[in-house]
N, C-alpha and C positions, 0 to 999 in steps of 0.2 A: 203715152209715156207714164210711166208708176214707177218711181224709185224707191225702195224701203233706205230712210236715211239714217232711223232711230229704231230701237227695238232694246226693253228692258225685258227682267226677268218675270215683271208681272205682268208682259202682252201688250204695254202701251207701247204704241207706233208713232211714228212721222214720217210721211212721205213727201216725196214732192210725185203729183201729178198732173195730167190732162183729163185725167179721167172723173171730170166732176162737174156738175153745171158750173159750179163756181170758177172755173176754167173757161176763159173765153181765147179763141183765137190761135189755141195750140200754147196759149202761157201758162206753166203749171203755176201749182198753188199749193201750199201746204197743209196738206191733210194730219191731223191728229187725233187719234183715239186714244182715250185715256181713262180711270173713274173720274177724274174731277175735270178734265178738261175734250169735248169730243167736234171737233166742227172743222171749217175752211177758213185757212188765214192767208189772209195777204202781207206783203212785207212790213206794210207800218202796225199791222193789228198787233194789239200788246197781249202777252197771253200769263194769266199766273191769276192771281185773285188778289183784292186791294189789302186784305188781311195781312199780308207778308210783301210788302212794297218792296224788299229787297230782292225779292224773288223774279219782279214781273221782268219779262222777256221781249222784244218784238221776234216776230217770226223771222223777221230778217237775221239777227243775230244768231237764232237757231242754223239759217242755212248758210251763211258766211264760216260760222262756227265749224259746219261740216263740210263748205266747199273746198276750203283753205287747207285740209287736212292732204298730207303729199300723198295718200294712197290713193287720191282720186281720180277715176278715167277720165278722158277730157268729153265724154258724153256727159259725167256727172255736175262736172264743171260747168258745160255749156247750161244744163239746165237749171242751176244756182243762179247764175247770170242772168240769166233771161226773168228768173222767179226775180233777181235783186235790183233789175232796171226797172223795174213795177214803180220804184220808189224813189227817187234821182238823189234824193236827200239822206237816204241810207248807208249801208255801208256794201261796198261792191269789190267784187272782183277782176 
């Protein structure tokens, strides 16, 4: 599974996938390429830099952010879920 969930005008991505060591078991992960930000997060990993604390993100919130959204398939949904049960303390769908 590879879902493009994010996509700006300067080429920075987010996806959720299977397709990455950091994927064990068929549970995606979220994938980020960015200039300042590029690796595998999991739902509790915080993402942003301590410089700008307002800013920092958990990856969770990135995909609850875009599961919750009504245009979503419910393949996309089920893959939010499954990335948001990673973390029982987070926030789920």
């Amino acid at each position: 599974m590879d879902i493009l969930i994010l996509k700006d005008e300067k080429g920075w991505t987010a996806r959720l996938t299977t397709e990455s060591p950091a994927s064990h078991y068929g549970i995606p992960i979220l994938q980020i390429t960015a200039d300042d930000v590029d690796g595998d997060f999991g739902p509790s990993d915080i993402i942003g830099t301590v410089d700008k604390p307002d800013e920092l993100l958990t990856a969770a919130q990135i995909v609850y952010a875009w599961g919750t959204q009504r245009d979503r398939r419910e393949e996309e949904r089920e893959a939010a879920r499954s990335f948001l049960r990673q973390w029982p303390e987070g926030p789920q769908i």
